[in-house]
C-alpha positions in Angstrom: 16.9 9.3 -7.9 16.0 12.4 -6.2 16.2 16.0 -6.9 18.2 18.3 -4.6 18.1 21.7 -5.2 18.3 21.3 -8.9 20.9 18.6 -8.4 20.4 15.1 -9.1 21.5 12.5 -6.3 21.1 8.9 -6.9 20.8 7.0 -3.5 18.2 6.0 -0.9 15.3 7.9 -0.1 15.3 10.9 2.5 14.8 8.2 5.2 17.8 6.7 4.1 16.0 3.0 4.7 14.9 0.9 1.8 11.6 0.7 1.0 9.6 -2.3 -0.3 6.5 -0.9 -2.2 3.8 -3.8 -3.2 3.4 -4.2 -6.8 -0.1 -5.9 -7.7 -0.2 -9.1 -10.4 -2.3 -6.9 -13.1 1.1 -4.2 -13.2 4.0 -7.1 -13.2 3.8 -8.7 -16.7 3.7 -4.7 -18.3 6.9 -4.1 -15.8 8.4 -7.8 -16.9 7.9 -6.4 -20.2 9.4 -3.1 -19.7 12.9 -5.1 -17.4 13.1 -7.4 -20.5 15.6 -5.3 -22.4 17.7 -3.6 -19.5 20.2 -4.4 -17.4 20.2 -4.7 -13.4 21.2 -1.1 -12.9 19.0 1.0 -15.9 16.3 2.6 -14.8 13.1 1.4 -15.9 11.9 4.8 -17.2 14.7 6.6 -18.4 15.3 9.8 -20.4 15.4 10.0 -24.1 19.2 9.4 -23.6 18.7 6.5 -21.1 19.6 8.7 -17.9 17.5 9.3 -15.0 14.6 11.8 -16.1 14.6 15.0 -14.6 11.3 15.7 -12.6 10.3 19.0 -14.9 10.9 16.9 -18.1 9.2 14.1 -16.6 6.0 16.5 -15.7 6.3 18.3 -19.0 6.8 15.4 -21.2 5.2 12.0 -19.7 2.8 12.9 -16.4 1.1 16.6 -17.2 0.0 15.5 -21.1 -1.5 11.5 -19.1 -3.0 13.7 -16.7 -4.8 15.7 -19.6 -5.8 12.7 -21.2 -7.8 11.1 -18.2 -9.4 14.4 -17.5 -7.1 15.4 -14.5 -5.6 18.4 -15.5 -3.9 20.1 -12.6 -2.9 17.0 -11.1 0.6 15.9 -9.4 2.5 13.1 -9.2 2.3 13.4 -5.1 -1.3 13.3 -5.3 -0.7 9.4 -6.6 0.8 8.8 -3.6 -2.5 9.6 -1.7 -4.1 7.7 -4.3 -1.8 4.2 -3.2 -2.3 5.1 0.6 -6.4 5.0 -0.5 -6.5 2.7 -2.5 -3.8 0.5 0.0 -6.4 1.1 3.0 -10.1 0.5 0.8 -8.4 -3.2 -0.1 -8.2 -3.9 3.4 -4.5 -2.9 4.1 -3.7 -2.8 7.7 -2.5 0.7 9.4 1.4 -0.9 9.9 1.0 -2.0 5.9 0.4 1.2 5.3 2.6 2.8 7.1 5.6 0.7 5.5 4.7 1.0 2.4 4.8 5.1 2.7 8.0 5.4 4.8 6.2 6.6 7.8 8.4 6.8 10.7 5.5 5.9 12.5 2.0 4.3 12.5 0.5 7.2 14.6 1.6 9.6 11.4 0.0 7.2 8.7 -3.0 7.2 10.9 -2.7 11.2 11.5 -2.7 11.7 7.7 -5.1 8.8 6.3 -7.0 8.1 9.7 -10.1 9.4 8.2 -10.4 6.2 5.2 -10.6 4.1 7.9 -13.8 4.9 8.8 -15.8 3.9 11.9 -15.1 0.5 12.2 -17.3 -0.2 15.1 -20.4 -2.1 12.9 -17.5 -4.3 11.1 -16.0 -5.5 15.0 -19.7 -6.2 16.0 -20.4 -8.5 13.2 -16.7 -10.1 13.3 -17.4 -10.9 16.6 -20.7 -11.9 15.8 -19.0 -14.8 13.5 -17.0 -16.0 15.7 -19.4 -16.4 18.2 -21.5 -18.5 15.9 -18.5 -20.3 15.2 -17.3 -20.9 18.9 -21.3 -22.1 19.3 -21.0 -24.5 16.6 -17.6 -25.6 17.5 -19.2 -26.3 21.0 -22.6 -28.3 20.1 -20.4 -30.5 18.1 -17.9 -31.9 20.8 -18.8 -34.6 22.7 -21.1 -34.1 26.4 -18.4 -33.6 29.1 -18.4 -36.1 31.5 -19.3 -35.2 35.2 -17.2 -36.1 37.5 -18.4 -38.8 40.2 -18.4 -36.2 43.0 -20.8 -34.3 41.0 -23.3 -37.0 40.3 -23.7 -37.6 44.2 
């Protein structure tokens, strides 16, 4: 559900692509909880009167008074968006990961906006490849001597 103007249109995003977004173990048994009673097509947080909630209401009634709470006034709910890109990239989350999960057309504008929380990977490479090194070494001391061939024993 989207907002248009003041209108409300139900239907797929601006992209007009479906969009998977990853939903991590310690959310699903509160969202079980919350599917429990509803059917297939209710919305999981409706209005009072079980319709899609406007965005102002939303804001006004559920979002600006949490905000408050946790000592974030001023904030809005597209900041949490940045806040799942972040938190997406600190667990590891590859740039095409990202990238899907947003909607980005394209990995070059995930990495144009949220390039910068990748950081300079260059000391994490070095000791990747310092690994496997050690693990092609150990690999190799413990297979069995080559043979020579008998033109290179003469």
């Amino acid at each position: 559900m989207t907002e248009v103007e003041g209108r409300q249109v139900l239907g797929p995003p601006k992209s007009h692509a479906r969009r998977w977004v990853p939903v991590p173990r310690f959310l699903r048994e509160d969202l079980a909880g919350q599917l429990a009673c509803r059917a297939p097509d209710d919305f999981l947080f409706p209005s009072q009167a079980g319709t899609a909630m406007r965005v102002n209401n939303f804001r006004r009634d559920w979002f600006d008074r949490a905000a408050d709470a946790a000592d974030l006034p001023g904030l809005v709910p597209h900041e949490l968006r940045h806040t799942a890109a972040s938190l997406a990239i600190a667990s590891g989350a590859s740039i095409k990961g990202v990238q899907s999960m947003l909607g980005h057309a394209s990995a070059a504008m995930t990495l144009d906006r949220y390039g910068h929380l990748f950081g300079d990977e260059l000391d994490a490479v070095a000791d990747r490849m310092d690994a496997a090194r050690a693990d092609w070494m150990r690999t190799e001391r413990q297979q069995a001597p080559v043979r020579r061939l008998a033109s290179e024993a003469d």
